[in-house]
N, C-alpha and C positions, 0 to 999 in steps of 0.2 A: 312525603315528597323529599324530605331532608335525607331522608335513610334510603332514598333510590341513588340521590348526586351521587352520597357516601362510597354507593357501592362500586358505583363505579369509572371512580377516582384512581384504584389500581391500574386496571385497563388503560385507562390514559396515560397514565406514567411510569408504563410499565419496566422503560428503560431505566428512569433514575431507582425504580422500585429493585432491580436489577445489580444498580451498581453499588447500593447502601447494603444489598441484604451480601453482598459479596465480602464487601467491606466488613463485617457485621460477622461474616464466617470466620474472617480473615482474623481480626482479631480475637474470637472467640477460642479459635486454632491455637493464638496462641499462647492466651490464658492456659487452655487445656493441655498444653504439653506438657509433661514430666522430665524437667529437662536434664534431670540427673539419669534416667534411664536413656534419655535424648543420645545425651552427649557420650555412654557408651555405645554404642549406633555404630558399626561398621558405615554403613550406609550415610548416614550424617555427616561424617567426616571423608567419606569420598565425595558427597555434595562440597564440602569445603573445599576439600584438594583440586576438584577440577573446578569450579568458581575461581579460585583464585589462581591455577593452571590458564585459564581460558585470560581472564585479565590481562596477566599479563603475556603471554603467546601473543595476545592480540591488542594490546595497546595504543600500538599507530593507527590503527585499523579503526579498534572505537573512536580514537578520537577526531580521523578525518572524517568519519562518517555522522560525528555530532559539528564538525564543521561545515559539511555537506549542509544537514537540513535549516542551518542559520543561515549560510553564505549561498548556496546556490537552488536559485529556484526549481532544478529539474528533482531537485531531492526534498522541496519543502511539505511533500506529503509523510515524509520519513517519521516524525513523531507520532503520527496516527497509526502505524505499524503496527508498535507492540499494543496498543490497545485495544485494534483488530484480532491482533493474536490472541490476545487475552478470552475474546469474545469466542473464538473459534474453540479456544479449550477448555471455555464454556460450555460451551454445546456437546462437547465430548467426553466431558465430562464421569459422566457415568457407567457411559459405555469400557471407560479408561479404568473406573475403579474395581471393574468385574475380571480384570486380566490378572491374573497373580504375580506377583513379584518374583522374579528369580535372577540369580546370581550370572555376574557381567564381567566376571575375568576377564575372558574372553576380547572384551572390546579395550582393553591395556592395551593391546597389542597394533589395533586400530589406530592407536594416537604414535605410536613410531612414523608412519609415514607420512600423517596429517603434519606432525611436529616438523617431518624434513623439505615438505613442499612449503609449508609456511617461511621456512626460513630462507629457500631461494624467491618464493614470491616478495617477500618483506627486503629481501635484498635486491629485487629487481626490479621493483615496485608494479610488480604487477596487481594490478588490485585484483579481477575477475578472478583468479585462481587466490584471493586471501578470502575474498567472500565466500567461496567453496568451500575452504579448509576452513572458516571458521562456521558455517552449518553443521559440517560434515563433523567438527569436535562438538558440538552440543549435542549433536546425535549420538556420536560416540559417549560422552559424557551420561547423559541421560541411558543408555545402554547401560551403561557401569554403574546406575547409580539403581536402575528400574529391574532392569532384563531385559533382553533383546524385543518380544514384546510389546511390550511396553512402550518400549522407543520407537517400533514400527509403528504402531497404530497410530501417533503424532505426529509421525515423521513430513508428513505435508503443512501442516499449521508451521511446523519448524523450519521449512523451506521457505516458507512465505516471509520470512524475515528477509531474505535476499530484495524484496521490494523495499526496504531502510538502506541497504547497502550500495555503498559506490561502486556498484555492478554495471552499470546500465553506460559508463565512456564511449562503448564501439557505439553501439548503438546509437550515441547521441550525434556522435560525429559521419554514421554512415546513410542516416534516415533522412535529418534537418532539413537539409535545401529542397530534398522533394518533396516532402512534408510542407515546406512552403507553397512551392507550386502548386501541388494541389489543393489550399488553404488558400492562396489569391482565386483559383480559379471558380472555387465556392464562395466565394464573396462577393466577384462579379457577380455572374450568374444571380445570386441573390439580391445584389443591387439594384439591377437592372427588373428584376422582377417585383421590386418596389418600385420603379416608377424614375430610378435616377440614369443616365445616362453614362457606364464608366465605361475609361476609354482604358485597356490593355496597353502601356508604355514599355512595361520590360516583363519578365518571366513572374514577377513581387514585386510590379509599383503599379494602381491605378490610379488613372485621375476621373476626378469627377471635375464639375463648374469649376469650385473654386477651391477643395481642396485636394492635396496630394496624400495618396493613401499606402504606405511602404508597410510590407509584409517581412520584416526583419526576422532574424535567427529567435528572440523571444517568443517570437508571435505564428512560431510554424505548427502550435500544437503538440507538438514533442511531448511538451512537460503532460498537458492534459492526456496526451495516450499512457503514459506511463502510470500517473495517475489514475485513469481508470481502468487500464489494466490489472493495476492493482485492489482497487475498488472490485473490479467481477470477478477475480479471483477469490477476496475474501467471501463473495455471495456464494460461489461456486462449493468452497469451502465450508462453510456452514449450512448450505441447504443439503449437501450429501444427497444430489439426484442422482438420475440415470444419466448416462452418457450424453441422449440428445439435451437434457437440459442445457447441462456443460458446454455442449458445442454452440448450441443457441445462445448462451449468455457470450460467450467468446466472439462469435461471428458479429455481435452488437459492436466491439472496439471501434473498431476502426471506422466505418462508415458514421456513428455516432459521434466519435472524435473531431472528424471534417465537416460536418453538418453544424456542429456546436461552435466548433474555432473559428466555421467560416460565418457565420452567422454574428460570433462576435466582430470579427474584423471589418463584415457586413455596417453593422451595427457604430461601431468607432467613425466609419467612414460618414455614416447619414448625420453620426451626432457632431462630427468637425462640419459637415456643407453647410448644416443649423446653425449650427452655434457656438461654430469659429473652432480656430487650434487649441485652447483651453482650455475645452468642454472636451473636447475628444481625449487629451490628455487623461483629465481626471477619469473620466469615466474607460478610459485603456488601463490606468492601474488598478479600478475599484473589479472589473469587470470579469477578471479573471477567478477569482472566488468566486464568482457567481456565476460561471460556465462552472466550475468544481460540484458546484449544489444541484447544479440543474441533470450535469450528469450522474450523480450520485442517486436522485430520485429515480430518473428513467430508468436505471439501470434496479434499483427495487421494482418500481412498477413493472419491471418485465419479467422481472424472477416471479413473480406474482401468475403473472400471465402465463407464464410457461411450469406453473403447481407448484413453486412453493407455499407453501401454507402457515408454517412455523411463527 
């Protein structure tokens, strides 16, 4: 009985099993280097040259975008990024190490223009064009360090970085208010279909009895779309379907976004008529992590549903 649990103990934990045997490579990597052969490495030392090229090229860049995911909640999924990343060149792993290595002169040449758009973006602060040129130089980079190749076959895990970057401004500023409207108008709807009586006051304010329910620039769902935009892309990413997969996990966004945010806002509203304006409070700041969970699961269970298997 003891030697059935045992066995299958793996399976259960397959993701921390996952992240130690990584770890475990990782170090093992570097035991195993020969670093006197390392360090004459053409190769090695273009890894250096453009690492610390990319640094600093992009500086401002990193650093408002490690300000981003402290300071503003539309980018507080941004740590989980590179983790995703990580996982995605997991899975590709293999297929990565069977492409041969070959020589990336070639992509010098690449980093002249990335180098001269960088520096009118960085002077005009345009961020959406510094997010691009700095994709666009790790692609390049990884070209110059791999072979073109090489850096193809990754080249979407490597875009997916642009979900960490303060890419997303137009967007936030062009979507928000309707993204509200449509977030109060699912929250009605779903109020009422509980059993409360809410009364439509403005485009983003209902009233119930006794409390008032304001559907603010926070609370339009924005962040959660963004969020799980980025969420179905990485599934999308490591399940490597067909086409309809793809479109099917995609087409989930948005109507699952509005269902979720109006449900919470649904939800804030029933638990202020209960039990007053500082229950709804707490439970409006705790609540939105747990619309992030709830969307993160559906959105496996559907990749499920629609054959991934992995």
């Amino acid at each position: 009985m003891d030697q059935t649990i045992s066995a299958k103990e793996p399976e259960g934990a397959s993701f921390l099993d996952d992240a130690k045997s990584m770890l475990g490579q990782g170090f093992g990597y570097l035991k195993a280097v020969n670093w006197s052969v390392l360090l004459r490495t053409p190769a090695f030392w273009y890894g250096v040259g453009t690492f610390v090229g990319l640094i600093l090229m992009f500086s401002n860049l990193i650093v408002t975008t490690g300000q981003k995911w402290l300071n503003d909640d539309y980018y507080s999924h941004g740590w989980i990024v590179p983790l995703l990343l990580i996982w995605q060149l997991k899975v590709r792993y293999k297929d990565w190490e069977r492409i041969p290595i070959t020589e990336g002169y070639k992509s010098l040449w690449v980093f002249i223009p990335i180098a001269l758009l960088q520096f009118v973006a960085y002077t005009g602060e345009f961020w959406v064009v510094q997010c691009v040129m700095f994709v666009s130089a790790v692609l390049a980079a990884l070209w110059l360090i791999f072979g073109f190749k090489r850096a193809w076959f990754i080249a979407m895990p490597v875009c997916f970085l642009l979900f960490a970057l303060p890419i997303w401004g137009s967007l936030i500023d062009g979507y928000t208010n309707q993204l509200q409207i449509w977030s109060t108008t699912v929250a009605e709807k779903m109020l009422a279909l509980f059993g409360f009586s809410p009364w439509r006051l403005s485009p983003t304010d209902i009233q119930l009895n006794s409390y008032a329910l304001t559907v603010a620039v926070p609370c339009s769902g924005l962040k959660l779309m963004v969020a799980v935009s980025c969420f179905t892309t990485h599934f999308v990413l490591i399940a490597r379907k067909e086409f309809l997969f793809n479109l099917l996990m995609f087409m989930l966004i948005v109507p699952l976004c509005l269902t979720i945010n109006g449900l919470r806002i649904a939800l804030i509203g029933v638990v202020g008529e209960l039990r007053g304006h500082e229950a709804a409070a707490a439970f409006h700041d705790y609540s939105g992590y747990l619309t992030l969970l709830i969307c993160f699961f559906i959105l496996f269970k559907f990749a499920r549903i629609f054959g991934w298997k992995d």
